[in-house]
Every structure is written in structure tokens, then in C-alpha cells.
Phi, psi and omega in degrees: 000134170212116197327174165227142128247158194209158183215129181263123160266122161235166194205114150065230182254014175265098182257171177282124187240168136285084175281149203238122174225136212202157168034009171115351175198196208250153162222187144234165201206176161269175177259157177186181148154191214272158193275126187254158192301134153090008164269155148285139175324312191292235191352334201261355190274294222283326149285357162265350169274011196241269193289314171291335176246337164108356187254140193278147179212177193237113175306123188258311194196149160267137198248338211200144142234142177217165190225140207308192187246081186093319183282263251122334168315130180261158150214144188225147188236141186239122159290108222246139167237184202199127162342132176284003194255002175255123168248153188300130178229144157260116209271179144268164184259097173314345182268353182237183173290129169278046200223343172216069169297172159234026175259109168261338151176168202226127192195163191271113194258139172264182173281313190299356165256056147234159162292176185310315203261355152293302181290016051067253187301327195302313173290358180250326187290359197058062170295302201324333207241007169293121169323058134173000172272061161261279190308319195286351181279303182289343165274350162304332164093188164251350170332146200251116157246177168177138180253067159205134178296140140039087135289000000 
């Protein structure tokens, strides 16, 4: 079992993602990855965006803790902000070869360019308490969608 941090950076109506390719496929995330002895979670955020994205940030709030699916594992995500004179690089994971990363690039995302099921974990990371995806959730209206008919 092993702790996690994660960090949402926003800009404007944007956030940072990560495209990920892991298990055979591609995704997108936040930057984050596990937490090391003798870090604090807070500290364990502000270095993994560092090494995944090339960027120095500042912890603004913690927004979401969730707890693993059984092992006892956490994970805690924060909102982090970052100089505007800094851009986003894709950086690497020390935990894998750097000869196969799976951080294939990193770049600021609206919600509507992610898929459902991306945007999803972004909402298990706690975006509700991210300063405007509140108001932007509640301007959705009530329509009921989903993408797959009738299971």
C-alpha cells in the first residue's frame, strides 16, 4: 500500500492534464504519483509537478481525500497554483524506465475536451471544490446523459 498526491493546476477555464498510456491504454489525469517516507502529502504534490510537468507551485487548498479500494491506501489532491510566466513541459516518472514513461504529454485542457469517463476521475479527485467548476456543474442543467444505451 501506497499514499498518493495529486495536484489540480488551473488557468482561466483550463486545467492541466496528463495524457497517460499505462495498461495498454491512454488516458488523461492530473499529475500526482505516491508519496515518500518522511514527505508530507503537501510536499509530495509540489514534487510530483515538478518532475512531471517541469513546474514550481504553491499549495492553495486541499480539495478531495479518498481512500483506496480495500488496501487502506489514500489519496490526497490539492490545488495547486503556479506562476503565469511558467509553462508546462512533459516531464517524467522516476518510478518507471525512461525508456517506456507513460507521461506522453502534458498540456491545459477545458472540460469539454475530455471524455466522460475522464472527466469522471476529475470529479472523484474533488473538481467540485476547485474555484468555478461548482457554478460550472450547476449551469449543466438537468439532463440526464450517459454513454452507453439501456445496459
Amino acid at each position: 500500500m501506497r499514499h498518493r498526491s495529486m495536484a489540480f493546476v488551473v488557468r482561466g477555464n483550463k486545467i492541466l492534464m496528463e495524457k497517460i498510456y499505462y495498461d495498454n491504454r491512454y488516458f488523461y489525469t492530473i499529475p500526482g504519483g505516491g508519496i515518500e517516507e518522511n514527505e508530507t502529502p503537501e510536499e509530495a504534490a509540489i514534487r510530483e509537478l515538478k518532475e512531471e510537468c517541469g513546474l514550481d507551485g504553491t499549495i492553495v487548498k486541499k480539495v478531495a481525500v479518498s481512500y483506496g479500494r480495500g488496501d487502506g491506501s489514500e489519496e490526497h489532491v490539492y490545488e495547486v497554483d503556479v506562476p503565469y510566466d511558467q509553462e508546462p513541459i512533459t516531464g517524467y516518472d522516476p518510478e518507471e524506465p525512461l525508456d517506456n514513461q507513460p507521461i506522453k504529454k502534458v498540456c491545459w485542457m477545458r472540460l469539454d475536451e475530455l471524455s466522460e469517463k475522464d472527466r469522471a476521475f476529475l470529479w472523484s479527485y474533488g473538481l467540485m471544490a476547485v474555484e468555478g467548476y461548482y457554478e460550472e456543474i450547476v449551469s449543466w442543467g438537468d439532463e440526464i446523459s450517459y454513454p452507453t444505451k439501456n445496459r
